[in-house]
N, C-alpha and C positions, 0 to 999 in steps of 0.2 A: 493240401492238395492244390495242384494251380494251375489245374485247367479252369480255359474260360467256359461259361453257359454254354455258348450252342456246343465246343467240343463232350462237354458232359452231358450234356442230351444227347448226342448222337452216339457215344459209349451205353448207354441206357439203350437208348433204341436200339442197337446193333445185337443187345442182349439175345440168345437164345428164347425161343416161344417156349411158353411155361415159367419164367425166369419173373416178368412180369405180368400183374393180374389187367385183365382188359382195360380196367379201368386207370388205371397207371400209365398203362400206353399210351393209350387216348389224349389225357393229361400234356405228355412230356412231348408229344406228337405236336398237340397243340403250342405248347409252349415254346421248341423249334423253330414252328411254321409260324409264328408270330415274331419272334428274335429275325428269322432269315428277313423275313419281307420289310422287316424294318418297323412295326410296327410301337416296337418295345426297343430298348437300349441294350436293358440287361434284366436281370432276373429277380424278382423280391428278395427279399431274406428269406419270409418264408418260403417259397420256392426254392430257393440255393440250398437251405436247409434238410429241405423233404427231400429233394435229388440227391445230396449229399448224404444221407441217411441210406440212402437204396444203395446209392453207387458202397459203403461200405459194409451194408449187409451183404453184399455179394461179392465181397473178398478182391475189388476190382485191385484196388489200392494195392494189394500183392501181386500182383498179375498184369503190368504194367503190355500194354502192347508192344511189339518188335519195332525198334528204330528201323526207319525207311535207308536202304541203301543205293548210293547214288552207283549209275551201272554205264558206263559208257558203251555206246554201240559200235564204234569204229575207231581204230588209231586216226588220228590227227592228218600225218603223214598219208598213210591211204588214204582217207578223203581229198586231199586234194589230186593224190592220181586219179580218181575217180571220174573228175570231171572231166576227162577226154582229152584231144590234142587243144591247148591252147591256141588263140588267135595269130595271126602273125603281126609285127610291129608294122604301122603305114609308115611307106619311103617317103625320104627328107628328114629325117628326124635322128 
């Protein structure tokens, strides 16, 4: 597996309620919130270990999430018609 910490907490926390016992939450919640703020680098062993323990009790490892698709909003060309009538050139030039 090779995600880093905080993305394997947040797969964890994104889990469905019931999925996780309160106390687990709590835990990974904190451990997050201590990663985010800076407080920690990275995650013990044992930590990496017990997360990694859950994340493949729960089959995540099969069940990879959907690659992000990049979606443009506008052709290229139409954006620049967009902008309206252009300036005119200053005389002398």
């Amino acid at each position: 597996m090779t995600h880093s910490d905080t993305k394997l907490l947040q797969i964890l926390l994104n889990l469905p309620p019931g999925k996780l016992s309160v106390s687990e939450r709590k835990a990974f919640q904190a451990m997050y919130d201590d990663l985010v703020n800076g407080k920690y680098i990275s995650l013990s062993r044992k930590q990496r270990s017990w997360a990694e323990q859950i994340y493949m009790k729960h089959e995540l490892h099969r069940n990879p999430l959907p690659k992000l698709k990049r979606v443009e909003t506008k052709d290229k060309q139409k954006a620049v018609l967009d902008l309206g009538p252009l300036p005119l050139k200053p005389p002398g030039r």
